[in-house]
N, C-alpha and C positions, 0 to 999 in steps of 0.2 A: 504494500500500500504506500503512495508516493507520498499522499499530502491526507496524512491521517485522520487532522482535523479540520479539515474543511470546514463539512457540512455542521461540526461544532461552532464554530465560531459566526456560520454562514445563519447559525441557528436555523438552520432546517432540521438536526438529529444536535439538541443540547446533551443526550445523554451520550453521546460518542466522545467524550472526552478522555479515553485512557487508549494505550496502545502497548501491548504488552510483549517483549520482545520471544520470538521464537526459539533462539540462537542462545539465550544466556536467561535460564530460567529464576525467575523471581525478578528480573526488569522491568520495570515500566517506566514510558510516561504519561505525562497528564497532562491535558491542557486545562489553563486558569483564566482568568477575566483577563490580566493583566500578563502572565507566565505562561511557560512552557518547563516542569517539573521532571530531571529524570532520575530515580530511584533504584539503586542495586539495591537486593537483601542484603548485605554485608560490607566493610568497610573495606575497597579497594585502595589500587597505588592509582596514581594518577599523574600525569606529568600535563601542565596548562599555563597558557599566557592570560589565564580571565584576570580581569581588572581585580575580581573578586577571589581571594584563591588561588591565586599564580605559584609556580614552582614547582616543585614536588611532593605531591602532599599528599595523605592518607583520606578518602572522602567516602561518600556514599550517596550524596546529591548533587546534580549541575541544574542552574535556576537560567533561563535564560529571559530577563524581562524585559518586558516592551514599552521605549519610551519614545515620542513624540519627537517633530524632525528639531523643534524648537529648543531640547533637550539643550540645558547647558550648565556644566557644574564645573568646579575644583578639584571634587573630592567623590568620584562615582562609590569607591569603596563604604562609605558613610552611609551612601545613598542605598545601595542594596542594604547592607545591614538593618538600616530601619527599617526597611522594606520586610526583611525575614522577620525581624521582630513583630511586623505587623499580622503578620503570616504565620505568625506563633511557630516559625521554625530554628531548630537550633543554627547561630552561628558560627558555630565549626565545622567540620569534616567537610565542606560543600566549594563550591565553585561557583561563582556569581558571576553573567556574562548580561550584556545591554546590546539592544538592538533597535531599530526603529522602522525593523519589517513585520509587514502584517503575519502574525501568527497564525492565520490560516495557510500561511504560506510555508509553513514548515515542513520537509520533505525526510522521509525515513527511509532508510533502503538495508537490508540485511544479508550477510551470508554467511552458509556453514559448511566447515570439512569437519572432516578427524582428526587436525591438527590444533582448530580455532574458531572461533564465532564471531563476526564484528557484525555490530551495530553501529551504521553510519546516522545522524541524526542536524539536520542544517536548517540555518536562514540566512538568506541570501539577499542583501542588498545591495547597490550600488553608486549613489548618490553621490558619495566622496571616493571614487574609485581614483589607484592612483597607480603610478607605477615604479618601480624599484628600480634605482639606477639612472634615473631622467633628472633634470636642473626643475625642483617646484619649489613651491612655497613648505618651510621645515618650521619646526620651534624646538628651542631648546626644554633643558629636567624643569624651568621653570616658568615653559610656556611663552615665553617671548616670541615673537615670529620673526624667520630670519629672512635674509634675503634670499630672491630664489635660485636653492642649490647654491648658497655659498653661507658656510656655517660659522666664518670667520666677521661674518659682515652685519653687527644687530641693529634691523630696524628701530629696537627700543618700545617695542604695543604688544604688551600682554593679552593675550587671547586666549576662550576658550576653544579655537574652532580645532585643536587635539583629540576634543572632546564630542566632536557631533558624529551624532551615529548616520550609518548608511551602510552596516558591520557587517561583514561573513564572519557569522558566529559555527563554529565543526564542535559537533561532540560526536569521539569515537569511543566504543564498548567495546572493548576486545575480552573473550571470555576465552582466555587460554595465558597462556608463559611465557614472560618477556625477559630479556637484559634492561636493564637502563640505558645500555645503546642501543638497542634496538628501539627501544620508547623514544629517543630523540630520530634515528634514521624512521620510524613511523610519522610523526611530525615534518620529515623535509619531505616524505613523501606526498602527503596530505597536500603542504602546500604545492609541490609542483604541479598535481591537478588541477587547484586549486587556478591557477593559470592557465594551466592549457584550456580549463574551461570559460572561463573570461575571456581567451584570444578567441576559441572559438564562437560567442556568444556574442564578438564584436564590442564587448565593451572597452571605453577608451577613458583615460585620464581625465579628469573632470576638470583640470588646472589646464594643460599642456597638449591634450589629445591624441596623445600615443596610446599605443595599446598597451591596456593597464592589467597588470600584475594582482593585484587584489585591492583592500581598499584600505583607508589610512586606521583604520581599527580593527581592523578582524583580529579574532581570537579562536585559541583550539583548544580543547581539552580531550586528553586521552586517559581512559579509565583503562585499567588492564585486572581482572580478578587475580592474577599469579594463580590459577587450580591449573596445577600441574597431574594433575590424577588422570592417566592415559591419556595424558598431551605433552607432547614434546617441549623443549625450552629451545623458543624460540631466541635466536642470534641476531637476525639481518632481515630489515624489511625494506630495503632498495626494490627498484621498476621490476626486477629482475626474480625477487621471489614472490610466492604462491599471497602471503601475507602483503607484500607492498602491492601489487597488480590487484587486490582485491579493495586495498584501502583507495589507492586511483582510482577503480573504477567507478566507487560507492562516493566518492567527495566528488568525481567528476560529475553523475549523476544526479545525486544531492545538488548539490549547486546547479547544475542546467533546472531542473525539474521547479528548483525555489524560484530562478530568474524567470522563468516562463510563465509561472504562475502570475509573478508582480508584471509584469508585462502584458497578459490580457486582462487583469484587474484594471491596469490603468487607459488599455484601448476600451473596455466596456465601462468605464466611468467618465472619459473623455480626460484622463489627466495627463500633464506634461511628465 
């Protein structure tokens, strides 16, 4: 099922709000008013750039909530935290990611061997699409905006615009045995897709108009169970093996499936 909650959010079926994964038993997620909720039964490893949760951390929930394009803060970390608090959820173990794509627009795709299980799970927008390696507008750790593509030269005008969502938000589930290099070679693989699917999708730099690489906030998070119990420990998840060509295929898809979606949303609503 590509876009699981749809007709949730479309409120044609209000009670279709959970999706519960195949591949890695006891997963789910939920859709919320505001959220998109995913839950293992048990506390995994995880390796994530969310604003909320980055680094290497032990979890059991990724929050990925929906904010408005007008969105502008300092301190998003603060900002989820109330948010869970509101949501009477614990602020540990979890991963907290912003988006400012319609939640009906969330795209799942899954698959399983004998080796491994992955849950691909995306939203995909593009509004601030940029691309890696091109002369744009940058900000430094304290938000000042620089000249464009030269880091040496400060305009001196603090900005939130670091801050504005238009985010490819990745959460991957992988229900089998990683290294910790393999958890980061999973991550370069992700994003490599992650491009090929924007090149192919045409989308272009929203500063510059090159063909853009992703956008100036995406964030991933990888959950890995480590249940080694007749599953191998996995080493290497490059183009090249069974696990990386599975992760490609499911972020490439993921992401096509989320852009497509936002894109006849805004032909049948007449939006720019």
């Amino acid at each position: 099922m590509a876009l699981p909650f749809y007709n949730y959010y479309s409120h044609v079926q209000k009670e279709q709000n959970e999706y519960r994964s195949s591949v890695w038993p006891g997963l789910y997620i939920s859709a919320h008013e505001r959220h998109i909720k995913a839950s293992s039964p048990s506390v995994v490893t995880a390796l994530s750039s969310a604003v909320y949760g980055g680094g290497m951390i032990e979890l059991d929930r990724i929050f990925n909530t929906y904010v408005d394009r007008h969105y502008r803060c300092d301190d998003p970390p603060r900002d989820i935290a109330e948010l869970l608090s509101e949501w009477q959820e614990q602020q540990d173990q979890c991963a907290g990611l912003l988006t400012a794509v319609r939640l009906e627009h969330t795209a799942i795709q899954e698959y399983e061997s004998d080796e491994f299980g992955l849950l691909c799970c995306t939203t995909a927008g593009v509004s601030n699409a940029a691309r890696a390696g091109s002369a744009r507008t940058v900000f430094d750790a304290a938000g000042n905006e620089m000249s464009n593509g030269t880091v040496s030269q400060k305009i001196g005008k603090v900005s939130s615009s670091t801050y504005t969502p238009g985010t490819i938000n990745i959460m991957l589930w992988m229900n089998g045995c990683m290294t910790a290099g393999a958890m980061v070679n999973a991550i370069q693989t992700a994003v490599e897709a992650k491009a090929a699917a924007l090149a192919d999708f045409g989308v272009m730099d929203s500063e510059n108009g090159l063909p853009a690489t992703g956008t100036t906030t995406d964030a991933i998070v990888l959950a890995v169970s480590q249940d080694g119990v007749n599953k191998p420990l996995i080493s290497y998840a490059g183009t090249a093996t069974v696990l990386g060509a599975v992760i490609g295929r499911l972020v490439y898809d993921t992401i096509t499936e989320s852009l497509q979606a936002a894109q006849e949303w805004k032909e049948r609503n007449n939006k720019q």
